[in-house]
LOZAZA-953536 format. One record per residue (C-alpha): residue number from 1; residue in three letters; x, y, z. Coordinates in steps of 0.001 Angstrom, whole numbers, plus 500000, padded with zeros to 6 digits. Layout:
<atoms>
NUM	ala	X	Y	Z $
...
</atoms>
This chain:
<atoms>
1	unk	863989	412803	379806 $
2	unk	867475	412405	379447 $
3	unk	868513	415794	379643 $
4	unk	866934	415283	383181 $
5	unk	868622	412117	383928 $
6	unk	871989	413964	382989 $
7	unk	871556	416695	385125 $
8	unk	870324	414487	388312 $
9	unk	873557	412418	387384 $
10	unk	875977	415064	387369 $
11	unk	874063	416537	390754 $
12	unk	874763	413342	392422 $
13	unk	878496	413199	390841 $
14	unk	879133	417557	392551 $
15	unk	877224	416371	395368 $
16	unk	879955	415094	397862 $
17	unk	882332	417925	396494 $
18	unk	880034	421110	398087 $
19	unk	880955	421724	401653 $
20	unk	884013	423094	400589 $
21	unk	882540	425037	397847 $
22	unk	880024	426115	399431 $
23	unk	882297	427457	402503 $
24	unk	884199	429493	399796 $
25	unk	881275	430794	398712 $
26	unk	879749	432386	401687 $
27	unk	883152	432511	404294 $
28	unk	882880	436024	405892 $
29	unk	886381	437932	406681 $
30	unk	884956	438240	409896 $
31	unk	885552	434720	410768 $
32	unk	889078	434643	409763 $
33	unk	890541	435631	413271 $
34	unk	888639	432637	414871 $
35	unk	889650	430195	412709 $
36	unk	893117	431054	412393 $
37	unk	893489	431609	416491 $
38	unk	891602	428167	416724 $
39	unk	893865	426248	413829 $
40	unk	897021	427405	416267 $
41	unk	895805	426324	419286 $
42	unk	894674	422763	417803 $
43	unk	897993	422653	415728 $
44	unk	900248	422431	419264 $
45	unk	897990	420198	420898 $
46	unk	898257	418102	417573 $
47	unk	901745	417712	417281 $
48	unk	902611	415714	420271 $
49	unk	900352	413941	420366 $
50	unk	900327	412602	416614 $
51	unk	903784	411486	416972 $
52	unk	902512	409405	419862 $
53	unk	899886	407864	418155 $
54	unk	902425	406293	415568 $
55	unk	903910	405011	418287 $
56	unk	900929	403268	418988 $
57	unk	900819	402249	415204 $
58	unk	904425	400887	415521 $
59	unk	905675	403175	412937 $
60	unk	908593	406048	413320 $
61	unk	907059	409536	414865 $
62	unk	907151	410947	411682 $
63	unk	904742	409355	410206 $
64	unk	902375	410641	412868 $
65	unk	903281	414089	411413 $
66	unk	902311	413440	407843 $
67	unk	899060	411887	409252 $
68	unk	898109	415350	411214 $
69	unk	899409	417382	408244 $
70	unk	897625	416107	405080 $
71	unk	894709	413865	406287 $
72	unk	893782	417107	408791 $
73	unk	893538	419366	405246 $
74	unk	891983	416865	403288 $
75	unk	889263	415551	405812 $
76	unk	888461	419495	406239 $
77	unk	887456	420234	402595 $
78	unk	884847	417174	403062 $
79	unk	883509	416550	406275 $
80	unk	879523	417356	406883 $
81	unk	880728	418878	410083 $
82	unk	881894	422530	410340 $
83	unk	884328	421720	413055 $
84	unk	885167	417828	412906 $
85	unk	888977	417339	413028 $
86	unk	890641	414814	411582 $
87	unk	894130	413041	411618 $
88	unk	895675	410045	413632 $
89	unk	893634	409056	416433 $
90	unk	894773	406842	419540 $
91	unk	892037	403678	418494 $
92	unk	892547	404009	414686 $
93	unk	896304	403971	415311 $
94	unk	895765	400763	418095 $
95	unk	893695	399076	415218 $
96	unk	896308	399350	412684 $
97	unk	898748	397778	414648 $
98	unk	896771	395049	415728 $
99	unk	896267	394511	411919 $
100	unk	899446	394675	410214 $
101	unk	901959	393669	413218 $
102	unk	900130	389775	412752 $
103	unk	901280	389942	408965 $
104	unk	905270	391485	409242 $
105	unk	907810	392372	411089 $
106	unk	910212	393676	409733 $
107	unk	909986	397831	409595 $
108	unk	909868	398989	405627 $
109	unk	907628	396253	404950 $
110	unk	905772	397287	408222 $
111	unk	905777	400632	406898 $
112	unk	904733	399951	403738 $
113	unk	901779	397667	405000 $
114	unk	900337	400733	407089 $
115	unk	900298	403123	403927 $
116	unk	898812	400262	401486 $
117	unk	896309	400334	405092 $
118	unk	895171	403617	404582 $
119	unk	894881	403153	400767 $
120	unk	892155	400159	401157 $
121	unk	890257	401794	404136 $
122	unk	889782	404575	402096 $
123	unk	888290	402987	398860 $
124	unk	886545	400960	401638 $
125	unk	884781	404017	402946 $
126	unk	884647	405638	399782 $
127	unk	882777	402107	398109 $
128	unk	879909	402560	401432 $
129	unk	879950	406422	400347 $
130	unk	878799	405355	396528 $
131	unk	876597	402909	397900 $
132	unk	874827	405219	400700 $
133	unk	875171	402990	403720 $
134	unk	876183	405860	406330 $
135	unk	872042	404952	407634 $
136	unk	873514	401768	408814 $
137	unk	875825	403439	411301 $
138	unk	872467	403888	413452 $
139	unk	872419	400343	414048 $
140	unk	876002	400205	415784 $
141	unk	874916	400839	419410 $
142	unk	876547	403093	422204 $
143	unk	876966	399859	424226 $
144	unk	879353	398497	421867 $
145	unk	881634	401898	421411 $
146	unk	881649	402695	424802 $
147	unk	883001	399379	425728 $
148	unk	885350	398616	422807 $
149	unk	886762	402329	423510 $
150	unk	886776	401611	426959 $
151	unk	888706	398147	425967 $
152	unk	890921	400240	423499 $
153	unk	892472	402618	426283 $
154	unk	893129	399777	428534 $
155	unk	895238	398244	425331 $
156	unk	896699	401803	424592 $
157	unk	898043	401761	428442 $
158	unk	898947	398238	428752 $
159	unk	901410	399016	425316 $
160	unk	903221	402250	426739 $
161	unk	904329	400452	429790 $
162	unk	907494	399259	428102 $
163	unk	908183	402436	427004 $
164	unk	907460	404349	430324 $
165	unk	909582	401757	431768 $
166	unk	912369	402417	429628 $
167	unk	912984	399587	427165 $
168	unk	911996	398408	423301 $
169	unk	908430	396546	423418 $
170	unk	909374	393178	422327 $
171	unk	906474	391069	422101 $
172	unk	907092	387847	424230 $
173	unk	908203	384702	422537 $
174	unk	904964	383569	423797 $
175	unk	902410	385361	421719 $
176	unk	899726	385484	424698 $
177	unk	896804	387093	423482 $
178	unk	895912	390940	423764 $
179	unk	897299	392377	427565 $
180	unk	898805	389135	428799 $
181	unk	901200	389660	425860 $
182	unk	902778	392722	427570 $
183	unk	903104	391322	431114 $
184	unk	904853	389024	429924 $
185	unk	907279	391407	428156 $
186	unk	907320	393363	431214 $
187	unk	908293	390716	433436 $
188	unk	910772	389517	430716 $
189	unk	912696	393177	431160 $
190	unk	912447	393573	434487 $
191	unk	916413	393533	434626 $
192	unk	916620	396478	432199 $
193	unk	914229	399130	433486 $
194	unk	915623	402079	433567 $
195	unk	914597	404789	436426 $
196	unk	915632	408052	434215 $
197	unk	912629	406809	431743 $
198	unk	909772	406466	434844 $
199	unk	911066	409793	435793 $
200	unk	910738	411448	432796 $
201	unk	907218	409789	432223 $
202	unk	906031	410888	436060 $
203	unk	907395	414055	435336 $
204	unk	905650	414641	432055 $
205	unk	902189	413127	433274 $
206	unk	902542	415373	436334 $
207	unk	903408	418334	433888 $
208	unk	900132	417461	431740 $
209	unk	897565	417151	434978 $
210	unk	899076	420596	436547 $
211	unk	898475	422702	432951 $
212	unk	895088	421073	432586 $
213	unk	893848	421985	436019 $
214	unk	895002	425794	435739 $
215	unk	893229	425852	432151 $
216	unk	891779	423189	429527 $
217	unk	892936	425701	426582 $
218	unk	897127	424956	427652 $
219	unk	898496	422447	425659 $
220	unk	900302	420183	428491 $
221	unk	901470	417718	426507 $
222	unk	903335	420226	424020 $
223	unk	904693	421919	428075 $
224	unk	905808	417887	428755 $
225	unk	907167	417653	425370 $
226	unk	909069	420179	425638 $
227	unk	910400	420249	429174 $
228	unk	911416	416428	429078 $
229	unk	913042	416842	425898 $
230	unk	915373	419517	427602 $
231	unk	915938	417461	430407 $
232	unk	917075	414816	428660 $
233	unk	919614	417449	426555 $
234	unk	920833	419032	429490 $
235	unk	921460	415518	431342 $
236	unk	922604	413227	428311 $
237	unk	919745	410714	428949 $
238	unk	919554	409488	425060 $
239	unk	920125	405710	426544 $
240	unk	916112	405816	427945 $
241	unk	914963	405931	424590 $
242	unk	914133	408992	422037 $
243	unk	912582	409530	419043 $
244	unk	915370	410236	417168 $
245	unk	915897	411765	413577 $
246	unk	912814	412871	412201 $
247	unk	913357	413186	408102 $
248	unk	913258	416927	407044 $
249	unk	910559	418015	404296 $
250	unk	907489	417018	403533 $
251	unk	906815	413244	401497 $
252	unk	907017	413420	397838 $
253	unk	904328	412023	395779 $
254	unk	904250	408440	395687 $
255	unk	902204	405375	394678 $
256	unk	901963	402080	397977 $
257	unk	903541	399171	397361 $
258	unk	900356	397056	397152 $
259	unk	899076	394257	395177 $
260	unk	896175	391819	395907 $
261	unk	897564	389376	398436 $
262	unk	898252	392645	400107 $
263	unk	895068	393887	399836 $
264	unk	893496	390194	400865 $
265	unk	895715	389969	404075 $
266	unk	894657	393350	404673 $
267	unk	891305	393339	403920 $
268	unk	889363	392383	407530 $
269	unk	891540	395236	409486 $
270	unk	890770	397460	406455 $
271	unk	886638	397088	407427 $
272	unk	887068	397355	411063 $
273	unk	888997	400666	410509 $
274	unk	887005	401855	408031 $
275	unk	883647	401034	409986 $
276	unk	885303	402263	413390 $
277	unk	886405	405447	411833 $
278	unk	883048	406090	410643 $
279	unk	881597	405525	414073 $
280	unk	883674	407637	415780 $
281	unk	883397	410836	413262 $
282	unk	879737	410364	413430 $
283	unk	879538	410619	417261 $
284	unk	881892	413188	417168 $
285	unk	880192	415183	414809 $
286	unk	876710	414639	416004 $
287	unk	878000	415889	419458 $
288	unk	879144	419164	418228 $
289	unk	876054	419319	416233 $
290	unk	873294	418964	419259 $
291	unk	874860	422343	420417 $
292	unk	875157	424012	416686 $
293	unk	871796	422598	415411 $
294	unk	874468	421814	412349 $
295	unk	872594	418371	410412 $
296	unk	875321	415825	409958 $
297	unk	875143	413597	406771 $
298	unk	876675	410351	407478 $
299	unk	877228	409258	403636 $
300	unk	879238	412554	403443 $
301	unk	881306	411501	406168 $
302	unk	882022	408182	404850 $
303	unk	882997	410055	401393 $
304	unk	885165	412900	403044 $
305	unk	887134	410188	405351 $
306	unk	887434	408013	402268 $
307	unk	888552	410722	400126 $
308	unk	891524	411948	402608 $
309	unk	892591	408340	403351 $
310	unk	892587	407486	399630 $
311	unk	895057	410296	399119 $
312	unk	896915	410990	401882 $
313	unk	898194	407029	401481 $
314	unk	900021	408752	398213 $
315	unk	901650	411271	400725 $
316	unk	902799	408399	403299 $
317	unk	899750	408554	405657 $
318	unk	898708	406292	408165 $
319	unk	894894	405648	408426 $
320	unk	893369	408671	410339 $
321	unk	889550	409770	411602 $
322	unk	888004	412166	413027 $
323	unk	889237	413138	416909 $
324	unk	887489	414009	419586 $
325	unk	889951	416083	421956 $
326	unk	891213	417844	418888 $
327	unk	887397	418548	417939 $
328	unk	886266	419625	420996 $
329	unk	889117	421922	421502 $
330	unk	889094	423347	417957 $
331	unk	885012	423735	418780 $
332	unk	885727	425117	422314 $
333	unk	888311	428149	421519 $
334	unk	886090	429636	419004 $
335	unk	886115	427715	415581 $
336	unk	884098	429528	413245 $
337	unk	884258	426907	410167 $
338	unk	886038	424343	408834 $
339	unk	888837	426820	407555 $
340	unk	889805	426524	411165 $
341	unk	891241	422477	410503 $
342	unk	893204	423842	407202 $
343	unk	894805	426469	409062 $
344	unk	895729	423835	411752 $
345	unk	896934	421322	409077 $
346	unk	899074	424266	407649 $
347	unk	900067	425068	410917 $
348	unk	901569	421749	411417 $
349	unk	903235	421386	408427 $
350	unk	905358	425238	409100 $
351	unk	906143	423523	412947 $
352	unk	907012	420005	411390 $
353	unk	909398	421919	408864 $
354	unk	911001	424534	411266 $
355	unk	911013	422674	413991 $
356	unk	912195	418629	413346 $
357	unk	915409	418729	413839 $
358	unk	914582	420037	417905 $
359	unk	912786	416822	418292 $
360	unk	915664	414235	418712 $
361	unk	915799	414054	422006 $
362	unk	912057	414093	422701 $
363	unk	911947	410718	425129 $
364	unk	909718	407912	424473 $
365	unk	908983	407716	428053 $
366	unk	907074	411157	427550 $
367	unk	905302	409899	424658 $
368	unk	903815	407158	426656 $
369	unk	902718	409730	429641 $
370	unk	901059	411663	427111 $
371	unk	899279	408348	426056 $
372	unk	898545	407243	429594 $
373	unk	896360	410455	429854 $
374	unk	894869	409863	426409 $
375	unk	894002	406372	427840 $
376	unk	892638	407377	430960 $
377	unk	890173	409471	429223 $
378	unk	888892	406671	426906 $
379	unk	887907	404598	429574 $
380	unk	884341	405808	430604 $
381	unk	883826	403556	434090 $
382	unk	880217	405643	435000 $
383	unk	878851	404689	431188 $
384	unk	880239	400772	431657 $
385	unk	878351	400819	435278 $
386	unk	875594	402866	434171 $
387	unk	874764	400086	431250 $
388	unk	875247	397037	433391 $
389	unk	872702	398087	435656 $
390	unk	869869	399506	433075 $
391	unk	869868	395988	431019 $
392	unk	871747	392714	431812 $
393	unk	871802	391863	428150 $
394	unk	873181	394806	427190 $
395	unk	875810	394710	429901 $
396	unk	877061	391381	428987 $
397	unk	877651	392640	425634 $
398	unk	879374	395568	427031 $
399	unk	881503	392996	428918 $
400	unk	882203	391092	425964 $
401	unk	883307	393148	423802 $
402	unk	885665	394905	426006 $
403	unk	887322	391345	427298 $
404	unk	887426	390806	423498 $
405	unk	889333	393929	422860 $
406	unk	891845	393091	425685 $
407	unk	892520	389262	424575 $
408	unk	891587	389130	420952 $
409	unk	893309	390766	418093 $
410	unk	891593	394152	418165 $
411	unk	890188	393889	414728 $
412	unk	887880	390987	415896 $
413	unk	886623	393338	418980 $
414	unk	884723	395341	416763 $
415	unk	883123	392628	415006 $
416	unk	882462	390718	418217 $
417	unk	880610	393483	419268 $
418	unk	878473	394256	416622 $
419	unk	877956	390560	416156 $
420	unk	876622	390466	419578 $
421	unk	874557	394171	419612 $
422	unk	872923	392573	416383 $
423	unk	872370	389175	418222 $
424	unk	870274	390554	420969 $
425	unk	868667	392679	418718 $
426	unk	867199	389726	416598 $
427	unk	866874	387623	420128 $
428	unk	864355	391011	421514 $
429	unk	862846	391221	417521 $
430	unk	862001	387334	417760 $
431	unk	859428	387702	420647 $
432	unk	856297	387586	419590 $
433	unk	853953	390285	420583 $
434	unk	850197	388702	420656 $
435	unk	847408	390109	422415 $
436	unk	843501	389242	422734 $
437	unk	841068	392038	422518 $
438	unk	838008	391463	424559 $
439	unk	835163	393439	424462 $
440	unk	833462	394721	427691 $
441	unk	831073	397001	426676 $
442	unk	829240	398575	423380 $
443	unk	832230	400152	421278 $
444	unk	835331	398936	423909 $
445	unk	837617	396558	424391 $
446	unk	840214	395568	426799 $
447	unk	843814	394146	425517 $
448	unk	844904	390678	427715 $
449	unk	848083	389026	426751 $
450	unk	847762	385631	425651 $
451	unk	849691	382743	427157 $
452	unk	851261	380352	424762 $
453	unk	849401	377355	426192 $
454	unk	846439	379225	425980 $
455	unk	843184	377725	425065 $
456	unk	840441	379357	423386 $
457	unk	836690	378918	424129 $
458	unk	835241	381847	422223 $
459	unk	833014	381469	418661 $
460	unk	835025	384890	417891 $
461	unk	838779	385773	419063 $
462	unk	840404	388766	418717 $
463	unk	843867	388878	418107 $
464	unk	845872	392014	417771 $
465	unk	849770	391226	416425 $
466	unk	852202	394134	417335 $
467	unk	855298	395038	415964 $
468	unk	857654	393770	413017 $
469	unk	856435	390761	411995 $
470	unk	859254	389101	410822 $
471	unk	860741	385224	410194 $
472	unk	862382	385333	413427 $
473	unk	858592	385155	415184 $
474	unk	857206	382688	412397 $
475	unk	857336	379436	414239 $
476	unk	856265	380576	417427 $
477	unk	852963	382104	415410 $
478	unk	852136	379225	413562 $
479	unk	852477	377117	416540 $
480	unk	849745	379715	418723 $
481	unk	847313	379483	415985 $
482	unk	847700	375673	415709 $
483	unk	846266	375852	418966 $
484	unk	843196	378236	417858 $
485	unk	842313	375894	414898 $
486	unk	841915	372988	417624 $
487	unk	839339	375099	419679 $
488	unk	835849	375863	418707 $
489	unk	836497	379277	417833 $
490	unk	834493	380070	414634 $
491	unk	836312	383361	413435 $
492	unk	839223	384621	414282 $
493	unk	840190	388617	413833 $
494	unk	843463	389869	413199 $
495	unk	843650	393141	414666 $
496	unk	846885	394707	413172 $
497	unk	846775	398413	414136 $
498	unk	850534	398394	415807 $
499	unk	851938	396235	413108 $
500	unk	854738	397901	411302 $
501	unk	855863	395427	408979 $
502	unk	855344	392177	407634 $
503	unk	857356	389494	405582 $
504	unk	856705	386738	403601 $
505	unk	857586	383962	406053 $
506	unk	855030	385875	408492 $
507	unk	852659	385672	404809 $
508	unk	853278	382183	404606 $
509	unk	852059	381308	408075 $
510	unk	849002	383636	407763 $
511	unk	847999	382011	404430 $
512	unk	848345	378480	405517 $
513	unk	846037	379288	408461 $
514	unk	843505	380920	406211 $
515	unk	843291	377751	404312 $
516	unk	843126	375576	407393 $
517	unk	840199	377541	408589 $
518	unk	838776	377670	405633 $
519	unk	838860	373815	405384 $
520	unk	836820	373680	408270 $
521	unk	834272	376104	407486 $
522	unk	835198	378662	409399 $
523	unk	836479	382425	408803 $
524	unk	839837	384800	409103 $
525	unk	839038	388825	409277 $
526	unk	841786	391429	409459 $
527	unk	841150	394682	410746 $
528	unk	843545	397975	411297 $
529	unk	845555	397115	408177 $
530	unk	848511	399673	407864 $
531	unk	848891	400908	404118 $
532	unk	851916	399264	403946 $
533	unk	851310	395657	405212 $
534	unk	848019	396459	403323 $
535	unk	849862	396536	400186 $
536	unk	852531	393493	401163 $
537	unk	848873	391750	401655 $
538	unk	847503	392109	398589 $
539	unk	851041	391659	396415 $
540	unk	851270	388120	397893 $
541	unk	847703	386439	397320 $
542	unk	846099	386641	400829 $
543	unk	843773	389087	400311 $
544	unk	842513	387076	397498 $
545	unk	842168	384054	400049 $
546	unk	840070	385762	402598 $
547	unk	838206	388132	400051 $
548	unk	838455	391731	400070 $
549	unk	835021	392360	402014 $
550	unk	837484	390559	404997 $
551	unk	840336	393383	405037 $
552	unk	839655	396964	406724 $
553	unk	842375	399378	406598 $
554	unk	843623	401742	409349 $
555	unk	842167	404691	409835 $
556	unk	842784	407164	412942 $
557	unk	839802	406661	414994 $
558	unk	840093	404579	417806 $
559	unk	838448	400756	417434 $
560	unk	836324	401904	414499 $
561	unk	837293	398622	412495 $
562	unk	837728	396455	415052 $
563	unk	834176	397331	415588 $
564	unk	833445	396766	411925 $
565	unk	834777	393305	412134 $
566	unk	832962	392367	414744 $
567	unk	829881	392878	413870 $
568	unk	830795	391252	410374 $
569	unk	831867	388202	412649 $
570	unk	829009	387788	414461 $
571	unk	826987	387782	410889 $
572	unk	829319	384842	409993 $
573	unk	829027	382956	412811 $
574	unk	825069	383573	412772 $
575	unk	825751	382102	409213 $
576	unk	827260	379265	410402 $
577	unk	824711	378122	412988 $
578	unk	821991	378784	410508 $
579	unk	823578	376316	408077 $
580	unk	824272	373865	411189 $
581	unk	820478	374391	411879 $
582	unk	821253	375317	415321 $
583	unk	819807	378987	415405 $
584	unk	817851	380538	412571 $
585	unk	820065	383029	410391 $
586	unk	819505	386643	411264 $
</atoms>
């Protein structure tokens, strides 16, 4: 026995350590050309775009680089996917600057917040790992991503205007919440905007849209990069804005500066990331996996994104996830495995090294095109639309959460929307689903929904309860069979065929009514009984109130104990008149 227990132990312990292992095991030398072809192409669509997202994170470019250089290697020896990429991402970047930029302003300590960031997110993800909670991902709808994402790239456009415009985001004196924050900057510059910059971000979003109509595979922002950057060489425009020294070498080894009113004030950005990140790996990964038949394991996720966060914040990371663009291009050229993401996080690191010193003069301006695009593409218009008009309630949540992630602090959007997915969840839960069963002929019945003011004239009634049967519903039942105990029906059948689960508030109602019935003399029957509710039954008393001869469990023919029931009804109430002496007892 405890041999046993050791081994299951230690099988759990290897368990989240395998893909890699078992991708060493049985990689082919066949797939070697893919993945390394597929790692290049990913690495110089990577680059440019990294450095842009720590723009978005408020932190210097280079930091961007790290990100897509050791969080790309470690999320690759992890992930449950094959192909999932992972590194900065443009709403992960967005998040963490909503987060830290309310707690310091002043850039080392802003630095150092981000890393001590990407510390806590990952023992975040890495606790909901241990503790198997990737099945709760599920209950995060598409509603709520497609409209906080949707929220997100507005947010990610509204904060590269300053930059396209060509001056130092500011944030007005003001503090107006979310978008209004940056009109008000922009209207606050309006003296200092500098033409060379809107060039140079025209320019580099033209560049971008030409190279991705003659082929998806170019990388145009590495062409915009590239050709701005010479532009502003050969013309002296440093005064728009550039990115400046970028550090040579990789980061050494280091512990973040963190202790626990750190962690505290970091704590609710920490979750949203944490949670967000998981989302968006998940849907990534699941949509490479409906064409691969690959099975994604979300607790794996939550352990391979924990596990690269939790390290790469030694190595000066900023909190990362899994990407889409990068994925579906890494997917799309020919990706083989997940050897494919090391050889693009090596990749990056041999650019990053050989090449920093070229990227001085790389101009903000083209940064912010690049982002513009990025943006444009996160904002799905036909989804929003297409939800509004399938379900009011879910479009208002839609709406919600995207006007939350354009005036609140975008940590909150997140919550708001989940808040709100699991509010209308509970509100559609709550509804009670009661129907009468009438018979019409030998063997039949036909199912009428009951009215809640419903009155009941029949010795025997029916009812058939559908659904999860839950505390949410437990008022509005005991209230409908109030209303049966005032009538003259004799016996009342539960019919619970459809039921799928029961509680103990739903228990408590049930057995109260037994008694109540009881009191008077008359009889409670349930038919159709799942196993389950069977057994939830049983464990709390009520069988024992209405005697076991009163329970019939499900079984897959069609009305077979409703039929039972019935005619064990009519014996009662045949019973009953007997003892009332108004017809003899059959």
């Amino acid at each position: 026995m405890a041999t046993t227990t050791v081994r299951t132990g230690f099988r759990r312990a290897v368990t989240p350590f395998m893909p890699i292992v078992r991708t060493v095991r049985d990689y082919r030398l066949a797939d070697l050309p893919y993945d390394l072809l597929a790692g290049l192409t990913v690495s110089v669509v990577d680059l440019p775009q990294s450095m842009a997202f720590a723009l978005i994170a408020g932190v210097p470019a280079v930091y961007g680089l790290y990100t897509a250089i050791f969080l790309a290697f470690l999320g690759a020896l992890f992930t449950s996917s094959r192909f999932l990429s992972v590194g900065p991402t443009n709403t992960q970047s967005l998040l963490v600057a909503a987060t830290v930029a309310r707690l310091s302003d002043e850039p080392a300590t802003y630095i150092q917040m981000v890393v001590a960031l990407t510390l806590v997110k990952g023992i975040i993800q890495l606790a909901f790992a241990a503790a198997r909670m990737g099945q709760f991902v599920r209950y995060v709808s598409a509603t709520v991503m497609v409209a906080f994402t949707a929220g997100a790239g507005v947010l990610i456009f509204a904060e590269q205007v300053p930059a396209f415009l060509g001056f130092a985001r500011t944030h007005g004196e003001h503090h107006l919440p979310g978008v209004l924050d940056v009109f008000w900057d922009v209207g606050a510059h309006a003296d200092v905007i500098a033409w060379q910059a809107i060039l140079l971000g025209v320019g580099s979003l033209a560049v971008i849209l030409i190279v991705k109509r003659i082929s998806h595979k170019l990388p145009g922002p590495l062409f915009a990069v590239v050709l701005s950057a010479l532009v502003v060489t050969l013309a002296g425009w440093d005064q728009v804005g550039v990115v400046g020294e970028i550090p040579r070498g990789l980061p050494g080894f280091s512990v973040p500066d963190v202790d626990l009113r750190t962690i505290e004030r970091l704590l609710p950005g920490a979750f949203a990331l944490a949670l967000l990140g998981m989302l968006e790996s998940v849907a990534i990964a699941k949509s490479i996996a409906h064409r691969t038949g690959q099975r994604i394991d979300a607790d794996q996720e939550f352990f391979g994104q924990g596990f690269a966060n939790l390290v790469g914040a030694f190595l000066q990371c900023m909190p990362g996830s899994g990407s889409f663009s990068r994925t579906a291009l890494q997917y799309t050229v020919g990706a083989r495995t997940r050897v494919a993401s090391i050889f693009c996080a090596i990749a990056n690191a041999v650019f990053f090294l050989a090449l920093a010193p070229l990227a001085f003069h790389i101009p903000l301006a083209s940064l912010a095109a690049i982002l513009f695009y990025v943006a444009w593409k996160l904002v799905d218009v036909r989804s929003m639309w297409r939800i509004a008009k399938a379900s009011r309630r879910d479009g208002a949540v839609a709406l919600a959460t995207f006007g939350s992630a354009l005036l609140l602090p975008l940590t909150y959007a997140i919550y708001v929307g989940i808040f709100l997915n699991i509010a209308l969840y509970l509100h559609r839960s709550s509804q009670l689903h009661l129907l009468q069963m009438v018979p019409v002929a030998p063997g039949s019945f036909r199912e009428e929904t009951v009215a809640p003011d419903a009155s009941h004239d029949d010795d025997i009634l029916i009812l058939q309860l559908e659904g999860d049967l839950f505390f949410g519903i437990a008022d509005e039942l005991e209230d409908r069979l109030r209303a049966v105990e005032l009538g003259p029906t004799r016996v009342v059948i539960f019919r619970m065929k459809r039921t799928h689960s029961i509680d103990a508030a739903i228990l408590f109602v049930l057995e109260r009514f037994v008694e109540r019935m009881h009191e008077r003399g008359r009889h409670v029957l349930f038919c159709g009984v799942p196993p389950d509710v069977r057994r939830a039954i049983r464990g709390f008393g009520l069988e024992a109130r209405v005697g076991d001869a009163a329970v019939w469990d499900a079984v897959p023919d069609w009305f077979v104990t409703t039929r039972l029931a019935l005619e064990r009804a009519r014996e009662l109430v045949r019973a009953i008149d007997a003892a009332d002496g108004t017809t003899p007892a059959a």
